[in-house]
N, C-alpha and C positions, 0 to 999 in steps of 0.2 A: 737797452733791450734785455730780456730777463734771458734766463737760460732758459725755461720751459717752453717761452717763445721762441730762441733760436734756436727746438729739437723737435718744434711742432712738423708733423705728418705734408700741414700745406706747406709750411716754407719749405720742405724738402723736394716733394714732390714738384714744386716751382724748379727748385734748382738745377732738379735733376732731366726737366724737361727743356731748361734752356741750353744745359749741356750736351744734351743728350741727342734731342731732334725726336721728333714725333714719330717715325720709322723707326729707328732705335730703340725707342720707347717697349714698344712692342716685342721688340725681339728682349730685350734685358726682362720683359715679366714672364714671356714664354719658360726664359733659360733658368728662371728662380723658382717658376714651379715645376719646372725639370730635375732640379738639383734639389731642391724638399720631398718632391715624389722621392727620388732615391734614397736620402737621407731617411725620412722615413718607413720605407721598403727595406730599407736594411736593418736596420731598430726593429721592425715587428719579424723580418727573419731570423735575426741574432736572437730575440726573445723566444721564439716557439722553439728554437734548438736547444736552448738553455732549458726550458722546461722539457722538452724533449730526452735530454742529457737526464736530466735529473731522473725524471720518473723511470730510463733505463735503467740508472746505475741503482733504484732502488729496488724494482722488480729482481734485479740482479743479485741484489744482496739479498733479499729474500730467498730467491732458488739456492744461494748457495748455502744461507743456513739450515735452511729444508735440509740439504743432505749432507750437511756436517749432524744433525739432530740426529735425521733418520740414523747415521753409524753409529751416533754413541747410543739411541736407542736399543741399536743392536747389538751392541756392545757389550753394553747392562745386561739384556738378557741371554746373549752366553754367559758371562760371567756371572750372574744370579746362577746361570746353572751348574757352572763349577764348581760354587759356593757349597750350592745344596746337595750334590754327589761328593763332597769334602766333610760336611755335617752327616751326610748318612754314613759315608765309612767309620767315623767316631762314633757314630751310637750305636750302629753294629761290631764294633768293637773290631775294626780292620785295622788295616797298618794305617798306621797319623802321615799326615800332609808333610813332602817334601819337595823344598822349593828346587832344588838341583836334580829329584828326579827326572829324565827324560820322556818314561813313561808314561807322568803325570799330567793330567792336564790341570791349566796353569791359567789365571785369571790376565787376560791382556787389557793393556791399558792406551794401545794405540791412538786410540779415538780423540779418548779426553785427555792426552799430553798434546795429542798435533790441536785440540781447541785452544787451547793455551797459550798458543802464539797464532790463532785466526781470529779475523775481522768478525767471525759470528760472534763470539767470545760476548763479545759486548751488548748486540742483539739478543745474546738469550736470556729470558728473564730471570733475575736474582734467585728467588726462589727455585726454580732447578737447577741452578749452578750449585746454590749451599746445599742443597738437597743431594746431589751427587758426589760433592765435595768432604761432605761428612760421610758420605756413607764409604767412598772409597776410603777415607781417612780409617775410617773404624776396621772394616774388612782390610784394610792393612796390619795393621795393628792385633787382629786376631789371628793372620797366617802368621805372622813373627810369633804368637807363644803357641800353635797346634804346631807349627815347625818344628820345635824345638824338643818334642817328646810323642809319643804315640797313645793311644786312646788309654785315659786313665781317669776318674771320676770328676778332677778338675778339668779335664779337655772336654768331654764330654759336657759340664756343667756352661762352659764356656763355647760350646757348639750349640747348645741349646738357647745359648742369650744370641748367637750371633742369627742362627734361623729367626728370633721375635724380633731381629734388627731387620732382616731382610721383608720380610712379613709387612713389617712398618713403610717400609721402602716401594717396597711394590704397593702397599693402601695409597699412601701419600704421594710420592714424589713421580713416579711413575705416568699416574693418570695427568697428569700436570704437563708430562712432556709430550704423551699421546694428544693431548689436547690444545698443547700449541702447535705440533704439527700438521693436526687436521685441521686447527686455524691457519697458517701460513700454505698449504694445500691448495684451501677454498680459496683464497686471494690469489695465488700463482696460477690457480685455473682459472678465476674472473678476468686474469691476463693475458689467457691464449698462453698460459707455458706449459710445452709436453715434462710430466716429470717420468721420471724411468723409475 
């Protein structure tokens, strides 16, 4: 007798009915589509939570870069505008920038040190991260030498390249991040999410 023959449906079905009893019968097909019903009632439950899961945890990660962006957006522009009240006191020829006055106001970098170690970090797109990254690079690197002396035709000359830096910044990199924001917005509101 082959194998395929002795794993055939009829000789099974024979078997299991001489074993079984005709009464019997009934009740073991009842309890296998009881126990498939379940089987598969729980497979399409586990499935919808898992997507379920997923689409929260991504709506989620969107709201939260929304308002990691939305700070460093605002971030930038105070600090664009400590910048430009630091470039006007050199061309008016006021006292130069010091980083230990208390007086002074002082570019904060809150925002984008705490992005640094967040999950947005990685959702935001490359281009305004280099975009910001240079530009804080450079606006550091210009407080270090107006620090160092008061308005004199090299500070001045050098307040003057930092305002075409800023200029560039707000053309360029700016409109970039207003524009992923009013894109991750539009999708947070197609989701029923209140943003504040």
């Amino acid at each position: 007798m082959s194998f395929i023959a002795f794993l055939s449906p009829r000789r099974i079905l024979t078997k299991a009915k001489a074993h079984i009893g005709k009464a019997n019968w009934e009740f073991w097909i009842g309890n296998f589509f009881v126990v498939f019903s379940t089987v598969l009632g729980v497979y399409l439950a586990a499935h919808a939570a898992l997507e379920t899961a997923i689409q929260f945890e991504s709506v989620r990660a969107d709201r939260d870069s929304y308002y990691v962006r939305t700070s460093l957006h605002n971030e930038l522009e105070q600090n664009i505008e400590v910048y430009e009240k630091i470039i006007k006191n050199y061309r008016d020829g006021k006292s130069g920038y010091s980083k230990n006055s208390q007086w002074q106001d002082h570019p904060e970098h809150f925002v984008w040190e705490s992005l640094k170690a967040s999950p947005a970090l990685i959702t935001t797109p490359p281009e305004i991260l280099a975009g910001v990254a240079n530009f804080y690079k450079y606006s550091g690197l210009v407080l270090e030498k107006l620090a160092k002396r008061g308005p004199t035709n090299d500070t001045i000359y050098i307040a003057n390249k930092f305002d075409e830096k800023i200029i560039e910044f707000k053309k360029n990199t700016m409109p970039l991040l207003e524009k992923n924001l009013a894109t991750l917005k539009k999708e947070l509101t197609k989701n029923k999410i209140e943003l504040q």
